[in-house]
N, C-alpha and C positions, 0 to 999 in steps of 0.2 A: 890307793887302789892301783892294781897293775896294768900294764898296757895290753895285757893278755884280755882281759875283763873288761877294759875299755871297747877295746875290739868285738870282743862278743856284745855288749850293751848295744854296740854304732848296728851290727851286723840285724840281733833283733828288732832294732828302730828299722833299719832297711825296710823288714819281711813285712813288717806294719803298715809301711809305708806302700807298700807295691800291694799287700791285702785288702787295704783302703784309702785309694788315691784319690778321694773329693777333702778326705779329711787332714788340715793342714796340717801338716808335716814338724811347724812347732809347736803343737800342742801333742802331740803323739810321750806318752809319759816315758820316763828313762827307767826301763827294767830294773828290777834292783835284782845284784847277783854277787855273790861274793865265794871266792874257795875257802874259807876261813872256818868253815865245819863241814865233815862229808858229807850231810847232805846237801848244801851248796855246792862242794866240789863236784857231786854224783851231776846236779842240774844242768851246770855248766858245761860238763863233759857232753851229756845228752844234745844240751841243746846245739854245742858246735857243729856235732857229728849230723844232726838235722840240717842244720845251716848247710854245711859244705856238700850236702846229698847223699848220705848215708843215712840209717835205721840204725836208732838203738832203743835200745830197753832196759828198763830197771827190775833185776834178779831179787827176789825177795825168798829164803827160806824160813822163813817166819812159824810157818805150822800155821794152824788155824784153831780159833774159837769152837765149840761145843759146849750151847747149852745142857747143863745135867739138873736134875734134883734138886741138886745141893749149888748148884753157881754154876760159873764158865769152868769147861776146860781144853785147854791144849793140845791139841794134838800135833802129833810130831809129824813135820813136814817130811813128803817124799821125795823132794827134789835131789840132786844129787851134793855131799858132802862137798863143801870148798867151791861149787860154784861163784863165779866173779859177780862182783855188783853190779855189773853192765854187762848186758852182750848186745851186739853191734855187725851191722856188715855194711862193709866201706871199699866202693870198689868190686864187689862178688868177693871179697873175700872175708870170713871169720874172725871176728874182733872180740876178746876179753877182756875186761879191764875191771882191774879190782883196787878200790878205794881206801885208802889207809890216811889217814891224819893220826898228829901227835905220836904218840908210843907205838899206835895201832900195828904187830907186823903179822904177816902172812904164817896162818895154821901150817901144818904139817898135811892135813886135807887139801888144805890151797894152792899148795908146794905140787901135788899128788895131780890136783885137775890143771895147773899150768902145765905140765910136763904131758898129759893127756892132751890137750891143743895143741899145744908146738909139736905134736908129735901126729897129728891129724893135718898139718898143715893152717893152723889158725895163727892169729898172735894173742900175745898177752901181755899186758900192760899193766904196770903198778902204780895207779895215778894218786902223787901224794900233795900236787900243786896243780893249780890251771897252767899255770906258763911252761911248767914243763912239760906237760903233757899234749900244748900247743905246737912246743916246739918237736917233740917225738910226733906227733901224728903229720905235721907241715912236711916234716924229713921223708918220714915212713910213704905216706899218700902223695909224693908232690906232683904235678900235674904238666 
């Protein structure tokens, strides 16, 4: 496990700890959390930006179920093409971040809406690890 993850685990026992201070502090259980698949990677991210006092959220263009007749169907989501797995505000300012493990690399849609924020004044992030994503936000946001 990394010291990036270690830090977010200590960080959430904090928040637990100040949420409920009669209850002993060693028995408060050790979050489990890991970047080792995006959606671990995606939680972690979340949760830091929570920790450090920012807002984020988890972007989902999924589309949606409809019952028919004959079964479910899908309908196709309206959200906008290549939005990022995370949006975020840190600071008043406009946070992107989009989530890639393994092979996974950024559409030509993705390419298209990163260029659209950095171009609005937002950032964009391609977070393909916790650590370094700690380390670009510690940089980016220092205090």
């Amino acid at each position: 496990m990394n010291n990036s993850i270690k830090t977010l685990q200590q960080m959430l026992i904090d928040e637990q700890a100040t949420e409920h201070p009669s209850f002993p502090r060693a028995y408060i259980p050790i979050p489990q959390r890991t970047d080792k698949t995006a959606n671990g990677l995606t939680q972690c991210i979340m949760d830091y930006i929570r920790l450090r006092g920012g807002q984020a959220e988890r972007i989902s263009i999924m589309g949606r179920p409809t019952e028919t007749a004959t079964g479910i169907r899908w309908d196709k989501s309206h959200m906008t093409r290549g939005t990022a797995d995370i949006s975020a505000i840190v600071g008043g300012r406009a946070v992107k971040i989009e989530v890639k493990k393994g092979r996974d690399r950024q559409s030509e849609a993705q390419r298209c809406y990163q260029s659209e924020v950095e171009r609005a004044g937002g950032l964009y992030y391609i977070a393909r690890d916790f650590d370094s994503f700690v380390e670009w936000y510690n940089k980016t946001f220092a205090t």
